[in-house]
C-alpha positions, 0 to 999 in steps of 0.5 A: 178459248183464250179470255182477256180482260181490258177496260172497255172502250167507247166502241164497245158501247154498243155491246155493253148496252146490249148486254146490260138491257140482255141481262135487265130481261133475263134477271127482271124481266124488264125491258130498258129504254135504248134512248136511256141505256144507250147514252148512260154506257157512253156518259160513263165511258167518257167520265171514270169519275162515274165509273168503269167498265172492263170486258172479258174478250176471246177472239177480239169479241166481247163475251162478258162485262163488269162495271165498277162504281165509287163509294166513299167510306168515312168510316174507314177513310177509303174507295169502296168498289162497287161491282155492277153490270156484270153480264156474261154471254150465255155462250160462255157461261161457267167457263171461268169468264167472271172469275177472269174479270172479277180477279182482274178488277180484285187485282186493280183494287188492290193495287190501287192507293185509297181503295178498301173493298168491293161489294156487289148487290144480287138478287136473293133468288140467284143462287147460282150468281150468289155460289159463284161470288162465295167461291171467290172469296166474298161474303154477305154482311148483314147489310140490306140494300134500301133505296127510294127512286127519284122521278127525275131519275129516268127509272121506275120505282121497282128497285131499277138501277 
């Protein structure tokens, strides 16, 4: 096996989509709407401004995904980088997949002028993921994630993002 890590591209839109609705049923059992998913991969993959995507590859197939979105901090004068979408195919799992993706985005961040962390949210009853992002190097502040869905915001109020 031979992964690779490279920003996403639109043609792997559809991939991507799969994999977020993949892990959206196995993490919360919901099913996303394709009419939504579908169209929010592509809005991102068109505007970095919303984000980015970066995909781990063997073979020319994607096997993993990790999706980063902004944060400004006032207190600290500087980009947070918040880590989302992460899905890593069954497949592949405990192969060194997220590790390559997360070292590969840590690498960028760090290299980038103005950005000044990452964070991640998980759910409190995933252990394992929770093993994996200590393991490389991450901690958990004393932060609780709050949050109140808009009804305008084509999600539901079940802590959906």
């Amino acid at each position: 096996m031979q992964i690779t890590v490279r920003e996403a591209l639109p043609d792997d839109a559809r991939t991507i989509a799969g994999f977020n609705s993949d892990m959206a049923m196995e993490t919360e059992g919901k099913t996303l709407d394709p009419d939504l998913i579908g169209p929010g991969v592509a809005a991102l993959l068109e505007d970095a401004s919303r984000g980015r995507y970066w995909v781990a590859v063997d073979d020319n197939r994607v096997i993993g995904q990790l999706m980063v979105t902004y944060e400004w901090s006032d207190w600290r004068n500087g980009n947070i980088w918040w880590i989302q979408s992460v899905y890593v195919h069954p497949d592949w799992r405990r192969h060194g997949v997220f590790r390559a993706l997360y070292q590969h985005v840590e690498s960028l961040a760090s290299a980038t002028p103005g950005v000044i962390g990452l964070r991640l949210y998980v759910e409190t009853g995933n252990t394992r993921a929770q093993q994996t992002y200590e393991a490389l190097g991450m901690v958990k502040p004393n932060y609780l994630v709050m949050e109140a869905m808009l009804s305008n915001s084509n999600a539901d109020t079940n802590g959906e993002t």
